[in-house]
The first five atom37 places (N, CA, C, CB, O) and aatype in JSON, in Angstrom:
{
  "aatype": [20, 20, 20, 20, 20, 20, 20, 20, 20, 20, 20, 20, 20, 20, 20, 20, 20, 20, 20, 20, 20, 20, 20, 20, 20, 20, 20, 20, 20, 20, 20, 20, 20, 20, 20, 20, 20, 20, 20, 20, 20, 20, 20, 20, 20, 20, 20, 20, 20, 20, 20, 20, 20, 20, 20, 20, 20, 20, 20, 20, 20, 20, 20, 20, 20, 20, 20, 20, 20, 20, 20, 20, 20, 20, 20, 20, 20, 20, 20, 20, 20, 20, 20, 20, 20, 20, 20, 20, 20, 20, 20, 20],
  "atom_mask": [
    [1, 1, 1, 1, 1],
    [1, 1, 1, 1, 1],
    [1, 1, 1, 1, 1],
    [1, 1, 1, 1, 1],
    [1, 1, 1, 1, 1],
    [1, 1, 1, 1, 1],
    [1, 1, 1, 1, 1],
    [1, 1, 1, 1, 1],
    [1, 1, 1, 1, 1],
    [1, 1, 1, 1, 1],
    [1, 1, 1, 1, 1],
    [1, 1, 1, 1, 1],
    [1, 1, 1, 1, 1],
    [1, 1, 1, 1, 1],
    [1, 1, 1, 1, 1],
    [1, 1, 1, 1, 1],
    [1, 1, 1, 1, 1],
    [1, 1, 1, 1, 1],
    [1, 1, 1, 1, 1],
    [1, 1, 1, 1, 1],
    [1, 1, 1, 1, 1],
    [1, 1, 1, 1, 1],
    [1, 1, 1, 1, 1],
    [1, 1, 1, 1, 1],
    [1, 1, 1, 1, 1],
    [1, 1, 1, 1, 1],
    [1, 1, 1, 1, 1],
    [1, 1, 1, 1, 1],
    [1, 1, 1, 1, 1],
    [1, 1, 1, 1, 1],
    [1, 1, 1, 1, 1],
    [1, 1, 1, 1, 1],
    [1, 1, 1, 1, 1],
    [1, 1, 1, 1, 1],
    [1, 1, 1, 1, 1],
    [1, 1, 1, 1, 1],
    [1, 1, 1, 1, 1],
    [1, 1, 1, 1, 1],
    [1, 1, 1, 1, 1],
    [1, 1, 1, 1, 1],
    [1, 1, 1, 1, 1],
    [1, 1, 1, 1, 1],
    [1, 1, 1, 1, 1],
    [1, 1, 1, 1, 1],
    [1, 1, 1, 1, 1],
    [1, 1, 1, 1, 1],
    [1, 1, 1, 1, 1],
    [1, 1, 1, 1, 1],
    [1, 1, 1, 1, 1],
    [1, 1, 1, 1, 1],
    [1, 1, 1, 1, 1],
    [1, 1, 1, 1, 1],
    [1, 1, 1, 1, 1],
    [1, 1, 1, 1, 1],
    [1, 1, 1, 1, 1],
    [1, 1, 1, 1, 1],
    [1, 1, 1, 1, 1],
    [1, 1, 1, 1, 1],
    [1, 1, 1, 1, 1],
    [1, 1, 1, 1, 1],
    [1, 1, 1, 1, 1],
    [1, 1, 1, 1, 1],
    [1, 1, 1, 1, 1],
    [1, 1, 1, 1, 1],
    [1, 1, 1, 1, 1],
    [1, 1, 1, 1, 1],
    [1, 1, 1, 1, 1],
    [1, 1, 1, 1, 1],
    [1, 1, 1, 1, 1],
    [1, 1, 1, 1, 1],
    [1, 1, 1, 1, 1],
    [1, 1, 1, 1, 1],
    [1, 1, 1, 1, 1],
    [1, 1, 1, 1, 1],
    [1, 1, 1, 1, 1],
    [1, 1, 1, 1, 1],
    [1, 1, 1, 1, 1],
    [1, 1, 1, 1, 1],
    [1, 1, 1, 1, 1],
    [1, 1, 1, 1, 1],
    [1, 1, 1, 1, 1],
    [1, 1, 1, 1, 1],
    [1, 1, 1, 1, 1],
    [1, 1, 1, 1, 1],
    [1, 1, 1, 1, 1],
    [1, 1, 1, 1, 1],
    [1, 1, 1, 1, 1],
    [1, 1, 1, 1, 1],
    [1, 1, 1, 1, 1],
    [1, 1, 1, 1, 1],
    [1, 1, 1, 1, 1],
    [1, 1, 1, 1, 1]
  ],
  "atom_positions": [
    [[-78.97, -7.91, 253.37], [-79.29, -6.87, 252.42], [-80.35, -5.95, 253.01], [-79.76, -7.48, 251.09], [-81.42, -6.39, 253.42]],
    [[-79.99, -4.55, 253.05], [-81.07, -3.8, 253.59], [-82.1, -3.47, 252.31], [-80.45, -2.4, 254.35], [-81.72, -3.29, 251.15]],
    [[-83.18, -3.45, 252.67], [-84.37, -2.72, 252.47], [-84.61, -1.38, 251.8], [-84.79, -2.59, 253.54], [-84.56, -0.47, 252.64]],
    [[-84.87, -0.91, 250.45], [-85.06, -0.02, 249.98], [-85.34, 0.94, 250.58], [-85.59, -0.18, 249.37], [-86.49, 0.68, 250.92]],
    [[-84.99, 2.38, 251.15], [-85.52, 3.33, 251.62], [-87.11, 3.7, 251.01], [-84.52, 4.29, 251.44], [-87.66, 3.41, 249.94]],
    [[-87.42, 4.22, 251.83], [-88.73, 5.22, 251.08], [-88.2, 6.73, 250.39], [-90.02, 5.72, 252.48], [-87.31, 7.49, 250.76]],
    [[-88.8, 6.76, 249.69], [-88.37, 8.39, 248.81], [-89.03, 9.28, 250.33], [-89.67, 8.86, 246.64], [-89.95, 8.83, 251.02]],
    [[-88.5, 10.24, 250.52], [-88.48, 11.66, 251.9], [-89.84, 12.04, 250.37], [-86.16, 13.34, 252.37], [-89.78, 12.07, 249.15]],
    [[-91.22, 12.33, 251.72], [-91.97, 13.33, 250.78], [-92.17, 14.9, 251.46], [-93.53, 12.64, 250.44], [-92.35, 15.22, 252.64]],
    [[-92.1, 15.5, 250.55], [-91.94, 16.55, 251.19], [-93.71, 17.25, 250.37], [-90.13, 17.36, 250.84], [-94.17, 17.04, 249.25]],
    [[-94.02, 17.7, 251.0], [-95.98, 18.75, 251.03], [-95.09, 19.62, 250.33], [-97.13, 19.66, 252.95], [-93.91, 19.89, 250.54]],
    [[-96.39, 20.24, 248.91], [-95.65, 20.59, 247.97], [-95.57, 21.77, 248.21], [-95.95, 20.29, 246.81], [-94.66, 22.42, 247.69]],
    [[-96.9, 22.64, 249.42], [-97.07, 23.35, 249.39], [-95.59, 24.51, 250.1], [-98.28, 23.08, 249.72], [-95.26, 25.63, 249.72]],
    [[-94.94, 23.57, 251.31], [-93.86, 23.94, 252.12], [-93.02, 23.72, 250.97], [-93.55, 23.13, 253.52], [-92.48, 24.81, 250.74]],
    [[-92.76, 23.14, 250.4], [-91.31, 22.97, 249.24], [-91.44, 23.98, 248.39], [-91.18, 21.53, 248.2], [-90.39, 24.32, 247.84]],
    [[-92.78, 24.82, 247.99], [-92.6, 25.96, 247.3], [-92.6, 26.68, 247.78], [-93.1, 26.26, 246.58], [-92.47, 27.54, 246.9]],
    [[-92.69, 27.52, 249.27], [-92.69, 28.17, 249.94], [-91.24, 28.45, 250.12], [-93.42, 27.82, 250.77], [-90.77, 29.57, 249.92]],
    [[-90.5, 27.38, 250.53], [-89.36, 27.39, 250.72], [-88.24, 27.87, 249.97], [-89.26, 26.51, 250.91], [-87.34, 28.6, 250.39]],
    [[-88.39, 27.31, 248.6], [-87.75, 27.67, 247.63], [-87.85, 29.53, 247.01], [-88.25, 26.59, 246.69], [-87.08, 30.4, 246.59]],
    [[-89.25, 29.36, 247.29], [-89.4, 31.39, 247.5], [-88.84, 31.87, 248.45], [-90.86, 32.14, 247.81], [-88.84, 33.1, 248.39]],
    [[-88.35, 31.46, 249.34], [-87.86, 31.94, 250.17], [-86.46, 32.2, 250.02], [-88.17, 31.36, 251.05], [-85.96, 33.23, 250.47]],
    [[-85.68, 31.17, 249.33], [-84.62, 30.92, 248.87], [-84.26, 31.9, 247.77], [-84.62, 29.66, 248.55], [-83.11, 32.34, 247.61]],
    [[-85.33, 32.24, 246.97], [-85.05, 32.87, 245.88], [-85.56, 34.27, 246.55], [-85.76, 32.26, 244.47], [-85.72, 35.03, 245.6]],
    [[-85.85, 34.87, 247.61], [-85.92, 36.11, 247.83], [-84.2, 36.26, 248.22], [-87.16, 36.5, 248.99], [-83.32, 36.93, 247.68]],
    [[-84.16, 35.5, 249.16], [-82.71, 35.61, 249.59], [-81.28, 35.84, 248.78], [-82.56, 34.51, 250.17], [-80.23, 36.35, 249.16]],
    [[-81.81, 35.05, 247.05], [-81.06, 35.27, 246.18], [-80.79, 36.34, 245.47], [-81.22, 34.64, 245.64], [-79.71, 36.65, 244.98]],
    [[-82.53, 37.32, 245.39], [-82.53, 38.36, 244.52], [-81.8, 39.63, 245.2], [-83.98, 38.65, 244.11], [-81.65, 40.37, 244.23]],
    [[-81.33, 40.2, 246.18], [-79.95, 40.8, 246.11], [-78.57, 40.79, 245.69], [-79.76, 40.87, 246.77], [-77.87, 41.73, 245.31]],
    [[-78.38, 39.86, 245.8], [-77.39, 39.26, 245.12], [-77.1, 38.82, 243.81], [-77.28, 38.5, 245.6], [-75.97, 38.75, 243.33]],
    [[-78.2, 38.51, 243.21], [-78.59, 38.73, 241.82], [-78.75, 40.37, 241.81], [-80.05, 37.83, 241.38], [-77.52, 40.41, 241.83]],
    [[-78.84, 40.68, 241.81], [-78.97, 42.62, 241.78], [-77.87, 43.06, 241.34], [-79.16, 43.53, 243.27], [-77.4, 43.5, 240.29]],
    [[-77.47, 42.78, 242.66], [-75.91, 43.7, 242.77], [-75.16, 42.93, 241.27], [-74.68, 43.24, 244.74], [-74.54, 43.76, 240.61]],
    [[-75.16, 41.8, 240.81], [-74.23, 41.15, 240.2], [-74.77, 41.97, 238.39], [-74.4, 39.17, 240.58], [-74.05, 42.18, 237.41]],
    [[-75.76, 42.15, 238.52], [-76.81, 42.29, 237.3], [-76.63, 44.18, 237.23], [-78.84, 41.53, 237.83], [-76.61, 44.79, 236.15]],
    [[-76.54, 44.77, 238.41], [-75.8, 46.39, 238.18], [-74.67, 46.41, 237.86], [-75.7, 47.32, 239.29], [-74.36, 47.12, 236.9]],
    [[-73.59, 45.59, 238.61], [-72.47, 45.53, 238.14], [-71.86, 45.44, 236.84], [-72.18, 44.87, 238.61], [-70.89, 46.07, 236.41]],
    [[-72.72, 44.39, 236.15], [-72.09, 43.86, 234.87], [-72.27, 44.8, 233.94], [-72.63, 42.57, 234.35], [-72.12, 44.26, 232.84]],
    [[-72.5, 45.91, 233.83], [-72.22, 46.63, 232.34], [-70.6, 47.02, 233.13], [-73.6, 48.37, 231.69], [-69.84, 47.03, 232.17]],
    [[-70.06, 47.22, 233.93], [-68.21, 47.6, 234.06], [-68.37, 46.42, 232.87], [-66.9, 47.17, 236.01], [-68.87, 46.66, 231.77]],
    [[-68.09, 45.69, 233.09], [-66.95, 44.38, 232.4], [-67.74, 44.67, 230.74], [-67.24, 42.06, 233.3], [-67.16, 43.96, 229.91]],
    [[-68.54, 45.27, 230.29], [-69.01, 45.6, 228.66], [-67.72, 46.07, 228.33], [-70.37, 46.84, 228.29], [-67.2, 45.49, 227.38]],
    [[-66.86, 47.25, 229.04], [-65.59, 47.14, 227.74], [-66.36, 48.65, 227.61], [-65.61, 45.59, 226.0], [-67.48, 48.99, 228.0]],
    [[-65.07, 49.59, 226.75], [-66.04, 50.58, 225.98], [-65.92, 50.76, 224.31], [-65.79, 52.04, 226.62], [-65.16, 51.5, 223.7]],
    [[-66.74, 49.99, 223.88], [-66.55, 49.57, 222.18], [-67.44, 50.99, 221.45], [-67.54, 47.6, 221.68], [-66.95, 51.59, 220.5]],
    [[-68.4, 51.27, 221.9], [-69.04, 52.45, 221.58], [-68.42, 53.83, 221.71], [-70.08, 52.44, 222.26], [-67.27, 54.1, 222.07]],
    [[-69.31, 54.59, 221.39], [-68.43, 56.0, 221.73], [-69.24, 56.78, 222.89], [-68.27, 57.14, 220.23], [-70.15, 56.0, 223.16]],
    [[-69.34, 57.64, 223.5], [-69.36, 58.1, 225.37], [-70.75, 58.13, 224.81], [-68.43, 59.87, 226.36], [-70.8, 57.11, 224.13]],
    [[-71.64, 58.61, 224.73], [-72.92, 58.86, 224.22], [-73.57, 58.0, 223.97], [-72.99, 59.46, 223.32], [-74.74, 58.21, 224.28]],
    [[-73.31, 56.61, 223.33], [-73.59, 55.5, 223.32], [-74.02, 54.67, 224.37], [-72.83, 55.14, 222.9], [-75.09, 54.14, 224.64]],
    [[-73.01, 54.7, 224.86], [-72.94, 53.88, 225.99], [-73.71, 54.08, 226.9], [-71.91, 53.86, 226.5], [-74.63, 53.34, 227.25]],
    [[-73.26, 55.52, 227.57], [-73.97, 56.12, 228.39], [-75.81, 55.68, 228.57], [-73.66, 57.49, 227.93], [-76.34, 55.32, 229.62]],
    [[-76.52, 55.87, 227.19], [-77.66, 55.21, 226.75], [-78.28, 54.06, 227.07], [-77.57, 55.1, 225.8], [-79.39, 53.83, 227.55]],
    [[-76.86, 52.94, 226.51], [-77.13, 51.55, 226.76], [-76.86, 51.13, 227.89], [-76.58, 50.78, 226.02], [-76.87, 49.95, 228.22]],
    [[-76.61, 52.07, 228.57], [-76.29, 51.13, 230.06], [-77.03, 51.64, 231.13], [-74.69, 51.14, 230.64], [-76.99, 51.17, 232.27]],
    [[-77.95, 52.99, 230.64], [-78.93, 53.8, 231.12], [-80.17, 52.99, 231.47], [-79.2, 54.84, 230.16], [-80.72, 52.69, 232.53]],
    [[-80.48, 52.67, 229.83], [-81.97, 51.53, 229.45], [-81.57, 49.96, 230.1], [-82.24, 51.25, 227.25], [-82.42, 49.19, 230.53]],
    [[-80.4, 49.74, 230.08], [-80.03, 48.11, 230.41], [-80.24, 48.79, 231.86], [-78.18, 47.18, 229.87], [-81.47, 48.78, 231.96]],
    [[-79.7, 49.41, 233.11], [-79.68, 49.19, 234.43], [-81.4, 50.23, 235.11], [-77.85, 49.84, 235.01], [-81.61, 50.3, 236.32]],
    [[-82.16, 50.74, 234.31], [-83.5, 50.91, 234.55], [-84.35, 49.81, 233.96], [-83.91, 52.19, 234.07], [-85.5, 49.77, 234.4]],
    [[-84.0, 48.84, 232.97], [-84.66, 47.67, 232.9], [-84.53, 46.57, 234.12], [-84.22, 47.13, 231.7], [-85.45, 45.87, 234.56]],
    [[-82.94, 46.61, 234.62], [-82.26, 45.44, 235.65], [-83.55, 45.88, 236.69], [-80.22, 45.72, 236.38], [-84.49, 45.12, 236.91]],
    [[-83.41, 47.44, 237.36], [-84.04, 47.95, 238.12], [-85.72, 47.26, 238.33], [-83.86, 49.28, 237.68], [-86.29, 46.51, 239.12]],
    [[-85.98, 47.92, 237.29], [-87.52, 47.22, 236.96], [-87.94, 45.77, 237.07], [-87.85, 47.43, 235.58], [-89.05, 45.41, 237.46]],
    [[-86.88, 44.9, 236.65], [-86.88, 43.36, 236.64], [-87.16, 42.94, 238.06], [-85.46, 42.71, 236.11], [-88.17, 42.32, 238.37]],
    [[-86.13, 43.33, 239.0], [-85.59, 43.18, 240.36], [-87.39, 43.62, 240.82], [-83.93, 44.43, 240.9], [-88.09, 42.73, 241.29]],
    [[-87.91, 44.9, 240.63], [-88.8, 45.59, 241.49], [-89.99, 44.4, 241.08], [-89.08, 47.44, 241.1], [-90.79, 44.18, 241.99]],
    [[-90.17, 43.71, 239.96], [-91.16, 42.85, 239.35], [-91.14, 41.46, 239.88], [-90.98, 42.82, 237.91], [-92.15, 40.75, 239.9]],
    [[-90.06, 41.13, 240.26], [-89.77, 39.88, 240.56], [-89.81, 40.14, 242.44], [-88.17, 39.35, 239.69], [-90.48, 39.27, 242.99]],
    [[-89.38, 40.88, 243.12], [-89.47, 40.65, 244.29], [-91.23, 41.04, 244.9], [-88.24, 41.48, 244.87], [-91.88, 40.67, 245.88]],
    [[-91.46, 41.83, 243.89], [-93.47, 41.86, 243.76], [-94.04, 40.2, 243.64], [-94.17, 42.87, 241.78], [-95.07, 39.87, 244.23]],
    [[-93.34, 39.32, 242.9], [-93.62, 38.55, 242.88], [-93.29, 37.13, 244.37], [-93.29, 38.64, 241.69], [-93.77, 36.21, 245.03]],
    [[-92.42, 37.77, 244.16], [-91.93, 36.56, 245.34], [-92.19, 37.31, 246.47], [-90.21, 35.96, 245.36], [-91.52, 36.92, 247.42]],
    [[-93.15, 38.53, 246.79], [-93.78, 39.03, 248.01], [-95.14, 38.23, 248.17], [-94.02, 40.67, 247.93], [-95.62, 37.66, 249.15]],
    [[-95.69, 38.4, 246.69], [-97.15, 37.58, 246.5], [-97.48, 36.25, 247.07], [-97.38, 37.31, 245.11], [-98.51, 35.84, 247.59]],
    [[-96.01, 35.52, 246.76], [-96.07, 34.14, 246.86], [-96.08, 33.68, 248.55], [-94.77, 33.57, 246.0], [-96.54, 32.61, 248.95]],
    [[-95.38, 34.86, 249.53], [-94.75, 34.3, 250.53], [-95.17, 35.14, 251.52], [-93.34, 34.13, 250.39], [-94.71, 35.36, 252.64]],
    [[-96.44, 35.73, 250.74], [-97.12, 36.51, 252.06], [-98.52, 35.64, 252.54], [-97.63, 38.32, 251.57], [-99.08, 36.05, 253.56]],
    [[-98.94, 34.79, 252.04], [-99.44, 33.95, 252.76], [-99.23, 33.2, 253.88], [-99.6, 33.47, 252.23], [-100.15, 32.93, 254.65]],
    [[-97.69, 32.71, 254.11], [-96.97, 32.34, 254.94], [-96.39, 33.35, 255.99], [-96.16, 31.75, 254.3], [-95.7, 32.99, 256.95]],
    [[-96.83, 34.99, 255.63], [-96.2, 35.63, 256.89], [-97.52, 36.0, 257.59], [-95.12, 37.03, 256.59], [-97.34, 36.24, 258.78]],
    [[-98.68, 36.1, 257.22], [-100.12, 36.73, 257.72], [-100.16, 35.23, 259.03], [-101.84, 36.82, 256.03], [-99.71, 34.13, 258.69]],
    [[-100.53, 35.37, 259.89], [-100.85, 34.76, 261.21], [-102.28, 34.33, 260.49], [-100.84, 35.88, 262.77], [-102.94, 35.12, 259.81]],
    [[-102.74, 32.62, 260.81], [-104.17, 32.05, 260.63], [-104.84, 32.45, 261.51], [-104.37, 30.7, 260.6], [-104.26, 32.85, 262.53]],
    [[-106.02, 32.48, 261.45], [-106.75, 32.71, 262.81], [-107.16, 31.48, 263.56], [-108.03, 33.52, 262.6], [-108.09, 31.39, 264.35]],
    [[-106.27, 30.51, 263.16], [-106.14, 29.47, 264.34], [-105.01, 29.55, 265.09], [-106.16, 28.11, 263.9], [-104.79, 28.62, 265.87]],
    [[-104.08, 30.66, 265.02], [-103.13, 30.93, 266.19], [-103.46, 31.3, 266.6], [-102.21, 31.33, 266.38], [-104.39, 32.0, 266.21]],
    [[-102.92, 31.22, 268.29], [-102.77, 31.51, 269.33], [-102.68, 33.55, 269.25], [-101.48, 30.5, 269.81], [-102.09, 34.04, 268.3]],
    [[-103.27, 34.4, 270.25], [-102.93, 35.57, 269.8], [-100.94, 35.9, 270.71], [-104.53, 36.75, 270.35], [-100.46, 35.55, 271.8]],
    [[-100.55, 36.47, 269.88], [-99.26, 36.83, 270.6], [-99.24, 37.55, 271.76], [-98.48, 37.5, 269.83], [-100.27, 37.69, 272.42]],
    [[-97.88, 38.19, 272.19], [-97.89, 38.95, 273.31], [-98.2, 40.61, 272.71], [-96.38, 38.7, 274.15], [-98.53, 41.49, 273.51]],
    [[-98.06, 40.87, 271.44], [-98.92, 42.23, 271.33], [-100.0, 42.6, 271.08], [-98.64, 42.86, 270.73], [-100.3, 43.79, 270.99]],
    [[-101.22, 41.13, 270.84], [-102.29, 41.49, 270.47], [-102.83, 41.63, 271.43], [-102.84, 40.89, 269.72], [-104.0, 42.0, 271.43]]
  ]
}
C-alpha cells in the first residue's frame, strides 16, 4: 500500500499572480464576446430604442473592460518592475 501523497503547496503569493495573469489573458476575449452580444438581443424595440440601449450597454461593456484591466495592471505590475536585487540587464 503506498503512502499518502503530500497536498503540492503552492506560495500564495505566485498562485495569485498567476491567476492575474490568466485573467488578463482572458479579458479580450471576454470583450469581444461582451461587444458582440447585443447582435443576438433580437430587435423587440423600435430603431430608436435600441439604438440607445445598446449605446449605454456597449459604453458601459467599454468602461467595465477599461476598469478591470486597470485592475489587473495594479495587481501584476509588481511582478513586471525588476527588484533591485537583479542582476542589471544588457540595456542598463
Amino acid at each position: 500500500m503506498k503512502p499518502p501523497r503530500q497536498p503540492l503547496y503552492l506560495a500564495r503569493e505566485s498562485y495569485r499572480r498567476r491567476r492575474a495573469m490568466d485573467a488578463a489573458r482572458i479579458l479580450p476575449v471576454l470583450g469581444i464576446f461582451l461587444v458582440a452580444l447585443p447582435r443576438l438581443w433580437g430587435a423587440d424595440a423600435g430603431p430608436g430604442e435600441e439604438t440607445a440601449r445598446e449605446g449605454i450597454y456597449l459604453f458601459t461593456v467599454w468602461g467595465g473592460l477599461i476598469v478591470a484591466a486597470a485592475l489587473l495592471g495594479r495587481l501584476l505590475a509588481p511582478s513586471i518592475d525588476p527588484s533591485p536585487d537583479d542582476p542589471p540587464g544588457p540595456q542598463d
